[in-house]
Every structure is written in structure tokens, then in C-alpha cells.
N, C-alpha and C positions, 0 to 999 in steps of 0.2 A: 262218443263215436267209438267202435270196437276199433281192434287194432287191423291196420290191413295192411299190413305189411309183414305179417307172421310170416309167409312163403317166400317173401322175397331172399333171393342171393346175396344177403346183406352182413353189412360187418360192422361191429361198436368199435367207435376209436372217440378216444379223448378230444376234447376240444382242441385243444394248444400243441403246437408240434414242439420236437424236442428243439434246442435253437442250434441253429449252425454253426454258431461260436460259443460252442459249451463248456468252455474255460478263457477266461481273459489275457491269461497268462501264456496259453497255448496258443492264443490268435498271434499276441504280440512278438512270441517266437517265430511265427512263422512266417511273420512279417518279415521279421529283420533277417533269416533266412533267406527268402526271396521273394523279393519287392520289383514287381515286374513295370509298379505304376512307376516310377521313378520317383519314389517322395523321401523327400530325408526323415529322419528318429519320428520327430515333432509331428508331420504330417499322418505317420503311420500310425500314432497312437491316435491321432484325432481320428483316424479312418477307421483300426478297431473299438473304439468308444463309442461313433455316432451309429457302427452296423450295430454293434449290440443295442442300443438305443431303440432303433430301428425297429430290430425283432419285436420289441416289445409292441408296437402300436402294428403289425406284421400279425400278430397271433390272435388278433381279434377279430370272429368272426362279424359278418356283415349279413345282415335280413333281406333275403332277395323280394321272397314273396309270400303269401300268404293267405289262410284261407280260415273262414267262420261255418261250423254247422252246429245246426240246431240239436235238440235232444226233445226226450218226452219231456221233461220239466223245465218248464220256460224259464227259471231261476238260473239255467247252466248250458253254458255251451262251448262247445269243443275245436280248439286252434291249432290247426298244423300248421309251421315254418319251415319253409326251404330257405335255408342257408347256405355260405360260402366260406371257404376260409383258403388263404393262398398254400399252398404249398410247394416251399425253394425248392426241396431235393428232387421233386419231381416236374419241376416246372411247369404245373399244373393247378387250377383249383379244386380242394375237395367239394362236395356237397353233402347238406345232411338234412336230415328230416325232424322236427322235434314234436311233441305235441304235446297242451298244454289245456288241464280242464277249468274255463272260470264261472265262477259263483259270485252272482250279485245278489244283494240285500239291500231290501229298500232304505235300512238302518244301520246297517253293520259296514264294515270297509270291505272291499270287491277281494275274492281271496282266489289264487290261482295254484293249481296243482302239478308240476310240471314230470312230465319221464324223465327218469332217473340220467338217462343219458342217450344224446344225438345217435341218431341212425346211419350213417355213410351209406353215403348211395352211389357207391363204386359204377365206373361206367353211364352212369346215365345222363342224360342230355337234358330232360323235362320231364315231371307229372303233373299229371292234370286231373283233380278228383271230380266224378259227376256231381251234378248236379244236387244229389240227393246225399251224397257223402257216403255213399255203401259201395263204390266201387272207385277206382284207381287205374289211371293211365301212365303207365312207366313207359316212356322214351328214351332206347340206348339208338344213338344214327351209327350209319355203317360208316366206317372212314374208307378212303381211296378202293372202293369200289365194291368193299362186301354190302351184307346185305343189311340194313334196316329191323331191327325187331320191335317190337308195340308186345306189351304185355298189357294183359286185363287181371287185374287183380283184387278180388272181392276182398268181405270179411275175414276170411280164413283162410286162404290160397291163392295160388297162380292161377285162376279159372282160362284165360287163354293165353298163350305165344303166337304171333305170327310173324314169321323172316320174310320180309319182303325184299325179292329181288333188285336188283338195277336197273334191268328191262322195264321194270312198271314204275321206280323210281327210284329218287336217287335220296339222302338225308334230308328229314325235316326241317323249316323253318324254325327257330327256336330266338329268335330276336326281335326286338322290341318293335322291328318296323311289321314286317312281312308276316310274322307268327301268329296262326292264327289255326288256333287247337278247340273244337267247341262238339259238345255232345249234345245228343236230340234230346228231345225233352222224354222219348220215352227210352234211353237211354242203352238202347240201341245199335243205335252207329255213331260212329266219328270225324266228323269232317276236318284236314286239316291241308295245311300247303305245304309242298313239295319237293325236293327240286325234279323237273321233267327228265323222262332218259336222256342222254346226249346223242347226238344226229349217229348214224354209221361213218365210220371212218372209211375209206377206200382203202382195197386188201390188192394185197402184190406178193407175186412169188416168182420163181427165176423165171418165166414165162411171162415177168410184166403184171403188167392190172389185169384182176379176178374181178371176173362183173356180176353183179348181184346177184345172187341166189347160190352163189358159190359156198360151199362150208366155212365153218367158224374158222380162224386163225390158228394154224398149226406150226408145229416148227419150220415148215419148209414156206413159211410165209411172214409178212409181217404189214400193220396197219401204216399208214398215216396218217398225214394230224387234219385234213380236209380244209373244208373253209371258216377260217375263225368268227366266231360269236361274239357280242361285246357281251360283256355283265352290266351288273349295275353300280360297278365304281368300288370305293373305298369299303371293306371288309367283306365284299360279295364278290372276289374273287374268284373266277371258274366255276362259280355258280351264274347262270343262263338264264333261267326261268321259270319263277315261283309260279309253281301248278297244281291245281285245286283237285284234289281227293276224297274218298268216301270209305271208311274200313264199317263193313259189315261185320258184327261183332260174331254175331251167332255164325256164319260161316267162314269167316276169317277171309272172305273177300274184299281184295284193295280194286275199286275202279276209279278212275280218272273221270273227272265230270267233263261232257262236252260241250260244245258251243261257245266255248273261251275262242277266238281265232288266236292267231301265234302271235301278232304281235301286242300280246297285250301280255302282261303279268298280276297275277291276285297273291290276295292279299286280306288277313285280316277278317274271316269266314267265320259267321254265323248261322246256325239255324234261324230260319223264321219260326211262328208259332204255326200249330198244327191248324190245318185251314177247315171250317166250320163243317164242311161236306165229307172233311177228311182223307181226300180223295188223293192230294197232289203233297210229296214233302219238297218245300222252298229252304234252299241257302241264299244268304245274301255275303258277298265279298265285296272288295276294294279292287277296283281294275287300272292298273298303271298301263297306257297306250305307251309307246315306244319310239314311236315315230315324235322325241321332244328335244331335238338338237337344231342349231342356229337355221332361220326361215324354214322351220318343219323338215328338218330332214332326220332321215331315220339312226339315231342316235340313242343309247340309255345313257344320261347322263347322271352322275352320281347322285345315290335318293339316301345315303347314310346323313342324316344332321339337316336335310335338306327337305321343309316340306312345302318348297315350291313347282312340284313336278304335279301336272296335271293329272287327276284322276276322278272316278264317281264309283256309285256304288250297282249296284250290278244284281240281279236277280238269277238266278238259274234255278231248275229241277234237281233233285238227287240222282246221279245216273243209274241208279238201281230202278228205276222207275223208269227212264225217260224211251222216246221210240228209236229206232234198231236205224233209223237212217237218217242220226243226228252228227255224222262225221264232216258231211259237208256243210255246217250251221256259221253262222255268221253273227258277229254281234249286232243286235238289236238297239232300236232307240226305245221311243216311248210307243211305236206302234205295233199294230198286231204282230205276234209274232208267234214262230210255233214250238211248242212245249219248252224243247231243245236247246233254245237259243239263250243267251244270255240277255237279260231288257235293261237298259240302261234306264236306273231309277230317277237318278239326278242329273239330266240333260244342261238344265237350265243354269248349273252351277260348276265352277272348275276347281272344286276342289271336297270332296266328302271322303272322312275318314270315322275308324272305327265304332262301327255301328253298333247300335244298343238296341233291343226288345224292351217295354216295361213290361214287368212279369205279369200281368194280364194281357200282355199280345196286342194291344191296342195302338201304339206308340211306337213308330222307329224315330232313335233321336241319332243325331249323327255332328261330333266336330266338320268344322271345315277350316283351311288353309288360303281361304280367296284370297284376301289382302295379300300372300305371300307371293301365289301364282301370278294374281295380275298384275301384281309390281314389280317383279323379280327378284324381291330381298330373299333370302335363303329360307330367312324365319320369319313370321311377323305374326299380327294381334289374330288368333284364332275368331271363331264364332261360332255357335250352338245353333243345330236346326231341327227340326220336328216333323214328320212323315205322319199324319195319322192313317194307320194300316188296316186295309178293310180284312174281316174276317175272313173273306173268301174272294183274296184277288186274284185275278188275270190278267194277264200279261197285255193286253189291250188297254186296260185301265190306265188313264196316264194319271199320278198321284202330286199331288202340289204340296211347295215345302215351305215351311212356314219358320222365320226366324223366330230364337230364342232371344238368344243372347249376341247382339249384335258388334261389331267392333267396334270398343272403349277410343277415341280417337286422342282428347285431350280430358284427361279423370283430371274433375277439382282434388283439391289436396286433402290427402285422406281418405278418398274414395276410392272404388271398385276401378281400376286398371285396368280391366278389360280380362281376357281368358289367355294363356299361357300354360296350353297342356301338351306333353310328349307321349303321353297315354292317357290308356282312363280301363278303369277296374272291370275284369272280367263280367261282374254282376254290380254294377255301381247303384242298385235301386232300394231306396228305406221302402215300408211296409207301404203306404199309402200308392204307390202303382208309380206316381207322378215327380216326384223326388228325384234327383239322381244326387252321385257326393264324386265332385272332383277335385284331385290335388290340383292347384295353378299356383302358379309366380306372381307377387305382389310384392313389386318393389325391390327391394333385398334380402326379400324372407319368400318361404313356402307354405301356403296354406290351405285349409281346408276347405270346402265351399260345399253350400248345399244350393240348389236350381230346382225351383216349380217348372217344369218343361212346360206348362197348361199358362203360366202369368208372366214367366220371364225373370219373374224375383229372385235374385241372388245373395245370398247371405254367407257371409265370413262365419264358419262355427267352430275353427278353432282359436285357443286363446290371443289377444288383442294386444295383452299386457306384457310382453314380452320379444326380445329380438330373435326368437327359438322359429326354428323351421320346421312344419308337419307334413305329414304325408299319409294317407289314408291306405293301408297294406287291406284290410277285406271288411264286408258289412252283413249283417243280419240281424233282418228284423231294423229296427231303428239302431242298433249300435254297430259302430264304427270302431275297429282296431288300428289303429294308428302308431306311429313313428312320432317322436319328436326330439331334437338334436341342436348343437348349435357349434360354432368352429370349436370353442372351448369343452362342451360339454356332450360325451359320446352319446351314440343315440340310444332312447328309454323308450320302451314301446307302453300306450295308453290307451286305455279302453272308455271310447266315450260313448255316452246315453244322453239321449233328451230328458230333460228336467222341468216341471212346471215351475213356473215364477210368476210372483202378482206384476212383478216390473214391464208395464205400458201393456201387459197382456200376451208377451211374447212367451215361446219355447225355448230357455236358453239349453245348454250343453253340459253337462259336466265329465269333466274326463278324470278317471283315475289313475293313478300312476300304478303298471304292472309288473312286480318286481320278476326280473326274468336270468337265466343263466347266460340267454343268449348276448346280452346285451351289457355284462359284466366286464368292463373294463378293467383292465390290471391296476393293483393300486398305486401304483411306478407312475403308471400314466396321470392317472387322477392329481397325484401328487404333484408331476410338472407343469398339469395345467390348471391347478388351485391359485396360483396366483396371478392367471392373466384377466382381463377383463372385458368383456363383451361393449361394444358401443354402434350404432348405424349412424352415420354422419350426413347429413345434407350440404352438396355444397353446390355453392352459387353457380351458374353458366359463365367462364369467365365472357366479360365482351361479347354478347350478345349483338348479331348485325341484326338493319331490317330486315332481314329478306326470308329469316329463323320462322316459321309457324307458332303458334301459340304454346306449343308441346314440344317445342325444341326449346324453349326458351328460361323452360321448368328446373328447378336444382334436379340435378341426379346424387346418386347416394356411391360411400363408400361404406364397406364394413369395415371396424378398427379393432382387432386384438391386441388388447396392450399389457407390456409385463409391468411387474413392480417397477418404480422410478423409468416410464419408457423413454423421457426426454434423454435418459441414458444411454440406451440401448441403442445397437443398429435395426433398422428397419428392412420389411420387403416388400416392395409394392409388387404384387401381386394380378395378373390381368389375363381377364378370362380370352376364350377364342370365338369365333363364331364370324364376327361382330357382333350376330344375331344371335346371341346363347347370354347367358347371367351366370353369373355367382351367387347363389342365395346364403344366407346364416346357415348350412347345415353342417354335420360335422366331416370333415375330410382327413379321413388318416395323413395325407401328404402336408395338409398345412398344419394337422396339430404336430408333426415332427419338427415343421419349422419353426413354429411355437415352441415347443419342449427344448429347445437349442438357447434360446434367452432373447429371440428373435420379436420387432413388434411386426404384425402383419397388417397391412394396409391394403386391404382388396378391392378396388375400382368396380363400379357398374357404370362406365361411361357412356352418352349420348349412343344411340342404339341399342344397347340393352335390351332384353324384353324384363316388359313389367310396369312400363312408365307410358303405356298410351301408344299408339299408334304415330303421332305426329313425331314424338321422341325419338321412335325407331329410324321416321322415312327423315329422319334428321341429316342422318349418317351419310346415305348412299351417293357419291361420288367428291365426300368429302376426306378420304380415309388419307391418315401419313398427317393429318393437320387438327379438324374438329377433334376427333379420337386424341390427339398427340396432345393434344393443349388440354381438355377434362383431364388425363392421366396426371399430370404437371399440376392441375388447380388441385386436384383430390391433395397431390403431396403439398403444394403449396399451402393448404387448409388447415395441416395437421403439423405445421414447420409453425404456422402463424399464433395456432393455439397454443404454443408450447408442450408441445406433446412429443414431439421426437425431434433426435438430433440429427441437422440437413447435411452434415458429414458423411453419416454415416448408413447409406440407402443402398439396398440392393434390388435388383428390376427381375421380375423373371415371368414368363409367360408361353403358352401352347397354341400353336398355328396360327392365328392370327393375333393373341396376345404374347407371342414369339414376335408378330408383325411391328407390334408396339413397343416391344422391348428393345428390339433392334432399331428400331427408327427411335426411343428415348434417349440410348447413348451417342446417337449420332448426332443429334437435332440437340441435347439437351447435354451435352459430355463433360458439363463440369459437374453434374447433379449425381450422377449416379459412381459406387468405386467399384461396381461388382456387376454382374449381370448372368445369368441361364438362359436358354431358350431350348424348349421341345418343339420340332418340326415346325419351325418358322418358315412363314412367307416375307421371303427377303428381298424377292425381283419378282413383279408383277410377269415382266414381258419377257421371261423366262419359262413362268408356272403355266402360259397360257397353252405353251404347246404341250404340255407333260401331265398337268392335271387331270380328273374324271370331272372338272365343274369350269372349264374354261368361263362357261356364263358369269362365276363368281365377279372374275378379273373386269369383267365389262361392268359388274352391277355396282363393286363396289367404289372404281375407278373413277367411271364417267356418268358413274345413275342410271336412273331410271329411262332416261330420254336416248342415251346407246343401245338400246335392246336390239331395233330395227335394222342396227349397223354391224351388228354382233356378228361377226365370222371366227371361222377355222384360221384363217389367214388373215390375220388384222394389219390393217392399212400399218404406213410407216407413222403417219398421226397418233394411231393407238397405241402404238409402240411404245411412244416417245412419253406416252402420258402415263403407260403402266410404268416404264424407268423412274420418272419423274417421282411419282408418289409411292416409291418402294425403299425401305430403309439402304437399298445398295447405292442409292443414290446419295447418301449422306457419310459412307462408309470412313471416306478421309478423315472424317472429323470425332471418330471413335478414339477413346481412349481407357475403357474399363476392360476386364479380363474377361474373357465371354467364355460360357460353357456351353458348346452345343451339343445337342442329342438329337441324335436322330434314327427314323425306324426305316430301314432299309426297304421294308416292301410297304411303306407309304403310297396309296395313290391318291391321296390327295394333296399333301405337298410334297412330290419327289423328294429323295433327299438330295438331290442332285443341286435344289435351291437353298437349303444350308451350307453343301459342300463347297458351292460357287461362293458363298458371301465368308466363309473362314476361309479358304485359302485366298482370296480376295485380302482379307483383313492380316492376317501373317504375311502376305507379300507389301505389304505398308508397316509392317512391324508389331502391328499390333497381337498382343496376347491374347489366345486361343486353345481350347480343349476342346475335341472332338472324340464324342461318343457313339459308336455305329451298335446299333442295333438288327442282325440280320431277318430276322422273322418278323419283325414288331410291324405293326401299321399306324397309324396316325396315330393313336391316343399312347402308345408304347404303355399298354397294360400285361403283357404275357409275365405272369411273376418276378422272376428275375430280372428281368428288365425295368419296371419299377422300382423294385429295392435296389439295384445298382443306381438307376438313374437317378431320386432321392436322395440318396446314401451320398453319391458325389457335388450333386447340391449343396448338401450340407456341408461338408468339407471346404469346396470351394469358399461359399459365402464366408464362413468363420477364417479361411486362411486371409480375406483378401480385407474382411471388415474387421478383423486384428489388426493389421497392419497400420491403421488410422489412427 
């Protein structure tokens, strides 16, 4: 594939940034200079030892995304990588672009040719290459209020710029939920989502309120702030409402598609194929109604981590096409309707998400989220469904949806689990039309999957024989580029192909290892984690009641890193958030730091998990503070029994709801643990309930499934009492380990208002407490520096407090 990037405003910079403490000797001066943290000699040299440390696993870039095109000889094909790499001094991540030419031989080992060096892609947001790999969609979004550009950029040049106003829009979606960037097939136009203008403000001047139609805002005037809008929760902040668009390439015309009504938000936007008559161009989105807060009232409750918010999939025209008097249009079900309108595809189902074409146009296949919706778990066991698409439909046609892949409820041992997808690949289709290839969670690991959409057959095709986690980054043709990683071992990207084998008749896989620049870990690193060791552990359900479903009653898994002699070493147990989220084996800069410290890492997937069946999941919900607290306790209990680590010497650390467990382990559990961290912990149920964007949480995961109906804004003095009950502030007295909290100040999903309540809480009983505020940060406290500080004092902490023993 030529270069298309010649025109762009681009700049080469090295991979690795210079390190911020680029003398050891100068850190440790400067320390004992001025030491604002207040730590004696000993502390300060561990603090510049473990940052440099740090830097090191800091400098390694990370593979966002990724993309396969074809060439005229079938033997070679051409890989662009978008990449990331943090950068302190500007508290920012870079981005870059690399690309890489590989060559297979039927006989010979697969050989790859890489650019001499990463692109920086200063300012931009997202690219999106068409379809055909000859032209390039560069995305910089406007911030606080400038304008939007889109560049179109061929083989050889900037072929077009357009600055799109405020007035017509506000910044692109550019995340994992909402984003949804997709070119026509004759590549053309652009369909993508939005954010919509914001309402007018009311204008006043010394004369009082200016009534519409009055001029723009001048000096002798000024706006206010009108009637407030909700968002959609946690990191969609003052964003209102993702809204569907169309850029006309050839006249650099942006229009707004009509017939969405307002309260609904899209999401997620595909072209259809071209219709046989060729007459009409169809998009298809993802429509979120608005109206899903307690007994139907008009609420957006938080949809970040959450795919139990009702939605379907939605038909409209391109509005370049559509009639001149589609302003007043209304959303549509499955009956007639006119051009305009938007037709709701999937009536019959509450919950369809990002839609696929197979590339013969015959096939819409689409996830779904039912089991999440109709239970209320946040997360739970997806399922695959199938649209077969007529060549030339009409919005009258009502279209029937036919399961794939239905929900795994209890998998015998060893078997398929069910689906566990957070995406799925812009073009996820091998050659045969009928194939698709998704990454899902199985168990403790991440793998590959290939799906007959036409039989339902699901097959594992990446390797079996290993505790390494994969991930499918782009596909062409039959080969699949992939990722593969594990806590010990940073990730290696693989290029696999279908292989004939006489074995029972089947197509197995072989993937070959792609040696890359991007994916070269410093030898520092390599070196500290050459002696840990990779293990998945099963451990028993302790005390199974009757009352358990057949799939609660199943071992769940822990993952173990262990260093040389671990029965030595202190430990971290380690616990994911969600409830409904996992830990899989892949590799995480944060815990190979903790690793690299001499630390053994003990990661829980306890009872709710995804990955372990559906019954496993609905195990959970209104058991939480106890089922959850007692797996945590058996996992450690497991690895205390096998003689594998010393039960001295354990530290607990965990993020929003594995903050929830952390905090309720030293309380419930406070002779076990001598250490503890938590990121934006849930520490009081009936605190979080009035301040969160997921109030529903508090009910689901509290009182189950059978509270939904009783779910208020205003929860009785009952609920109350129950959210206390089951919240670690409730055990708070009986803390005794040194807690390090962190928290991200513009949190909306656990305020930090519910960390700050349970540390001063815990310092007014005497017990030992560090508080870290993060101003900008939101739930996951990823903004660069905030990480590497957060980390950084982790690690300090735990070595100050597991020394001491």
C-alpha cells in the first residue's frame, strides 16, 4: 500500500521519551532538598528508585488498533498500527502511525518489513482508512468550542480539509461505545456520530432578556446557562447527545441525518449495502431511548462499562437523499413508514449492538446484551444474532432475527463459555461471506473465536496450549493479525492463516510470531520478569448452599505470578471491578511493575466474573460484601494451602468495586491482610446511591434482581439500611492495615466523596490512612500522570509496610 501520509502535518519522533529522572543522583538531591511527601532518607530513595523503575515499563508503547490491506500479489500484505505511548511532560498521550509489509511462504518463515520509524500524529483524535486502503480519514475534534476538521487524504496528498462549525456540530465520538466512523462502499461519503449543537442559551443585556432573534452576544451582553441536560454519566461529561451525520466528500458537505427524535441517542453507524435497484443509500445505527431511569422516567443513566441500557438497531436513509419535510419524523417501529423516518429493526429484542454487513450484503449479524438488560446485571453472557438482508428492502418489510450464538448458561468443563465481547472488528469477515472472528473471554484468558453465522459453530482458533491471552487487532482474506500477551510476558503481535491438516479433517490455524519494533520491550523489563512464573489456578466454591444454581456452584479461577522462592516473598491479591468485568492473563504495565518489585501476584476472578457461564454471573447479584468476600479469602486461602506463599505477608489492592472488596477484606478479614490500596472504591452503598450516574447499580447489586420494581431516586429507610449493611463502612471498626486511597476527583461514578467519607472515617478511629486526590481524573484515573503517581506510590506504600514484617 503507498504511503498516504506524504501530506500530512506530520512529525518523526523516537519511540521512548527522554525519562524525567535522568540522573539518579540528581533525583536523590532533590529529594532531600525538598520533600514535600514527608518521608524520611529511606522512603525517598525507595520513591526515586521505584519512579525510575517505573519509567521503564512508562516508555513502552501500547497497539491501539490496527488494519490489513491487500496488494496485487496475494503472497503480501500491508499493516498500519496506531499506537499510543504516555507522555509525563505533557500530560498527554502521543499517537503514531507505523506500517509494516508482510510476506508469506508457503515454505519459508513469514518475513515482515517494517518503516524505519513511527509517524506522530500530533493533534489527532482518530483515522479511519477506507475500505479499499487508497484513502485516509484523519480526525483532529475541536476542543471548547472551535471547530472540527476531517481531512481526506489520498495516496499522495491532503485531497480535502473540511472545518466543521459548532452550529452543525460539536467533536466526534471517538470511543469504544458510541464511535461509529464507517465509509460507503463507493467511498464517497462518511457517516459518523457526533456530538449535536447545544440548545441556545438565553441573552441579557442591561435591558434584561433579549428575545430571540436578537444578535449574537456582544459586549454589552451576556448568555446563561438555560435548562440543564443530563449526559450520559461517567467520561460523557457535557456531552448531551450522540448525533448521526453524513460528510459529503466531494462537496465537503456535513448533514445531520433526520428522523432520529431527541430522545434517543445513536450510536455505532454503518452503511448498509447498496440496494439492488440502487435507488436508496441505507445506514444502519444503534439507538439508546432516554427515557431508562427507575419506573420509566426520563433519565440517561450511566452507559460507560454498562451494557445493560436498552437499545436496537435502527434503519434510516442518508439525508442527502431523503424528502425536504422529514423535520417533523418520528421513530418508526416495524411498520410502514416514510423514507425519513428511522424503522426500528429489532423490535422484538432489548438489546442489539454493533452491527456487521457480510461482505456480500446478504447478512446483518449483530451482538446483543438481553441477559444484561433483562436482569439488570451491568454486564452479563452476550449472544450473536443474524438478520438475513433482502437486496432491496423497505421499510415496511418487517425482517425476523434468528439466533446464532445463544447464551452459554452453565459450559461443562472445558467448554465454550458463552460470548464475552466489548467490541468486535470494524470488518470482522474471513473470505467465505459467512465467518466472522471475535475476541471473547474464556475464563481467565482472551481468545480468539471464529462463528459460522449460517450453523452457529463456534470454534477456539487461537492456541489452546497456553495461559497467554489473544486478541484479533484486523483480518484479510483468511488471515487474522493478532496480539498475544500474558501478565509476565509483554504483548507480541501474530499473524495467523488457516492450515490444512489430515487431523479428523479439520482447518486448524497456525500463527506465526511477527517480529516488531512496536512491541519490543526494554531488556530492564524482560530481565525483571524472566523469573516469574505464569500459573491459572482452579479453586473450589468454598461451602456451597443449596440454593447455588448449577453454575454458581462451579470452581472459579485465579491467575498466580510467582517469583523465584514465592513462599518467600509478599504477595498482592489483586481484584478486578465491575463485578461484572474479569481480569484475563494479558499483559498490564501496572501489575508487571508490581511484579518487577519482587512481589507474587495473586489475581481473583471470583463468582460474577464474566467468562464462567451465565448462572456463575447471576450468582452474584444481591450477594455482594459476602459471596464476593469469601472466593477473595478461598483464592488466598488456596495458594497459603499449597505452600506457595507466605500468609504474613499479603497486600489487598483493588478499582471501584475491587476497591469495594478491598475495603470490606481488611475489615471483615483484618488479621490477613498488612497492607492495602484502593482506586475509587465503593465504600457505602447508601451514600453512592444519591451521587452516582448508576444508582440502579446499588439496587442490582445489593438486593438482586427481584428490587428492580422497588428501585427509586429516594430509597425507603429498608434499602438504606441494606445498602449500609453490605458496604465495607460497615465493618470499618475492625480495620487494622494501612490503606492507601486514590481518588479521581471528577469521578461520576463513585464520587470521591465515598473514599473521602470512609478515610476520614478510618483516621478518626485511628487508623493509618493516605489520601491521594486526583483533580481531572474520572473513574479509571488514566490521564498520564496520574497513573505513574498513582503506581509509583503503590509501590512504595506496599514495600514500606511488607518490609516491616
Amino acid at each position: 500500500m503507498p504511503n498516504i501520509f506524504a501530506s500530512l502535518q506530520i512529525q518523526v519522533s523516537p519511540v521512548y521519551t527522554v525519562s524525567l529522572l535522568s540522573d539518579m543522583q540528581a533525583s536523590r538531591s532533590a529529594l532531600k532538598k525538598e520533600n514535600p511527601l514527608g518521608m524520611d532518607a529511606m522512603s525517598s530513595e525507595e520513591y526515586a528508585s521505584q519512579s525510575k523503575l517505573l519509567q521503564e515499563f512508562t516508555n513502552v508503547p501500547s497497539i491501539e488498533s490496527a488494519w490489513l490491506f491487500k496488494t496485487n500479489n496475494e503472497d503480501r500484505s500491508t499493516a498500519m498500527f496506531s499506537s499510543s505511548q504516555p507522555d509525563l511532560l505533557a500530560n498527554n498521550k502521543r499517537k503514531y502511525i507505523l506500517h509494516s509489509h508482510i510476506v508469506t511462504h508457503k515454505t519459508m518463515p513469514l518475513e515482515c518489513h517494517w518503516s524505519p520509524f513511527p509517524i506522530e500524529m500530533t493533534g489527532v483524535s482518530v483515522v479511519v482508512p477506507s475500505p479499499s486502503g487508497s484513502k485516509l480519514l484523519v480526525v483532529r475534534n475541536g476542543e471548547k468550542g472551535s471547530r472540527t476538521r476531517l481531512q481526506i487524504v489520498n495516496q499522495s496528498h491532503v485531497e480535502k480539509e473540511i472545518h466543521v462549525d459548532w452550529s452543525i456540530h460539536g467533536p466526534l465520538y471517538t470511543d469504544e461505545w458510541f464511535q461509529g466512523i464507517s465509509w460507503n462502499h463507493e467511498e464517497t461519503s462518511i457517516a459518523y456520530i457526533a456530538e449535536q449543537p447545544p440548545q441556545p442559551k438565553p441573552a441579557f443585556d442591561d435591558a434584561g432578556y433579549r428575545k430571540e432573534g436578537s444578535s449574537e452576544e456582544d459586549c454589552n451582553s451576556w448568555r446563561g446557562q438555560g435548562d440543564w441536560e443530563e449526559d450520559w454519566g461517567e467520561t460523557y461529561s457535557r456531552k448531551g447527545r450522540p448525533s448521526l451525520f453524513v460528510l459529503d466528500i466531494d462537496s465537503g458537505e456535513v448533514r445531520a441525518a433526520r428522523g432520529v427524535t431527541k430522545p434517543m441517542s445513536a450510536g455505532q453507524v454503518v452503511w448498509a449495502p447498496p440496494s439492488s435497484s440502487g435507488h436508496r443509500k441505507l445506514l444502519v445505527f444503534v439507538g439508546w431511548l432516554e427515557h431508562n431511569g427507575f419506573q420509566g422516567t426520563a433519565r440517561k443513566l450511566g452507559i460507560k462499562y454498562c451494557s445493560n441500557r436498552p437499545c436496537s438497531l435502527y434503519a434510516i436513509h442518508s439525508p442527502f437523499e431523503e424528502e425536504p419535510d422529514a423535520d417533523n419524523a418520528s421513530v418508526g417501529g416495524s411498520e410502514s413508514v416514510s423514507a425519513s423516518v428511522a424503522t426500528n429493526l429489532t423490535p422484538s429484542i432489548s438489546s442489539a449492538l454493533f452491527p456487521r454487513f457480510s461482505k456480500d450484503g446478504k447478512l446483518l449479524v449483530f451482538l446483543s446484551s438481553k441477559r444484561a438488560v433483562d436482569s439488570g446485571a451491568h454486564n452479563a453472557t452476550d449472544s450473536l444474532h443474524r438478520i438475513d438482508w433482502p437486496s432491496d428492502w423497505k421499510a415496511e418489510q418487517q425482517l425476523s432475527v434468528t439466533d446464532v450464538v445463544p447464551v452459554v448458561m452453565c459450559p461443562q468443563d472445558g467448554c465454550f463459555p458463552g460470548l464475552y465481547c466489548s467490541s468486535m472488528l470494524p470488518d470482522p469477515w474471513l473470505s467465505d461471506h459467512c465467518t466472522m472472528v471475535l475476541t471473547s473471554t474464556w475464563r481467565s484468558t482472551e481468545v480468539i473465536l471464529s462463528i459460522d453465522v449460517l450453523s452457529g459453530e463456534v470454534t477456539r482458533i487461537s492456541p489452546e496450549d497456553s495461559g497467554y491471552s489473544w486478541s484479533a487487532l484486523a483480518i484479510n482474506g483468511n488471515n487474522v493479525l493478532s496480539v498475544s500477551s500474558s501478565p509476565i510476558d509483554p504483548p507480541q503481535i501474530r499473524y495467523g492463516r488457516r492450515a490444512s491438516t489430515e487431523d479428523h479433517g479439520t482447518r486448524a490455524w497456525v500463527w506465526d510470531e511477527v517480529t516488531s519494533p512496536l512491541t519490543a520491550a526494554s531488556n530492564k523489563i524482560k530481565a525483571l520478569l524472566s523469573h516469574h512464573k505464569l500459573s491459572i489456578l482452579r479453586v473450589p466454591v468454598p461451602n456451597p448452599s443449596d440454593e447455588l444454581s448449577d453454575g454458581g456452584r462451579l470452581p472459579f479461577e485465579a491467575i498466580f505470578v510467582s517469583c523465584e522462592d514465592s513462599s518467600q516473598k509478599p504477595t498482592v491479591l489483586i481484584l478486578h471491578g465491575g463485578p461484572h468485568s474479569t481480569s484475563v492473563s494479558s499483559y498490564s504495565k501496572s501489575s508487571a511493575f508490581l511484579a518487577s518489585l519482587g512481589f507474587n501476584l495473586l489475581i481473583a476472578n471470583y463468582r460474577g466474573t464474566l467468562g464462567y457461564g451465565e448462572e456463575a454471573l447471576q450468582s452474584l447479584p444481591g450477594k455482594v460484601g459476602s459471596q464476593d468476600v469469601q472466593d477473595c479469602l478461598a483464592a488466598l486461602d488456596h495458594v497459603i494451602k499449597e505452600g506457595l506463599v507466605d500468609a504474613s505477608k499479603v497486600a489487598v489492592v483493588g478499582i471501584s468495586h475491587g476497591g469495594f472488596l478491598t475495603t470490606h477484606l481488611i475489615g471483615q478479614a483484618p488479621e490477613r491482610f498488612a497492607v492495602a490500596a484502593a482506586r475509587n472504591p465503593v465504600c457505602n452503598l447508601s451514600l453512592m446511591i444519591g451521587t452516582t450516574d448508576i444508582p440502579d447499580w446499588c439496587y442490582a447489586v445489593a438486593c438482586g434482581t427481584q428490587a428492580r420494581p422497588l428501585a427509586s431516586e429516594s430509597p425507603s429507610p429498608d434499602h438504606l439500611q441494606i445498602f449500609h449493611q453490605k458496604s465495607p463502612i460497615a465493618h470499618i471498626s475492625k480495620v487494622k492495615a494501612p490503606l492507601l486511597m486514590l481518588l479521581g476527583e471528577a469521578d461520576l461514578r463513585v464520587p470521591a466523596s465515598n473514599g473521602l467519607q470512609y478515610a476520614r472515617a478510618l483516621r478518626e478511629r485511628g487508623g493509618e490512612v493516605k489520601t491521594i486526590m486526583f483533580p481531572e481524573d474520572t473513574h479509571e484515573i488514566d490521564i498520564p500522570r496520574s497513573d505513574f503517581e498513582s503506581f509509583l506510590n503503590m509501590g512504595v506504600w506496599f514495600k514500606k509496610y511488607l518490609k516491616q514484617i
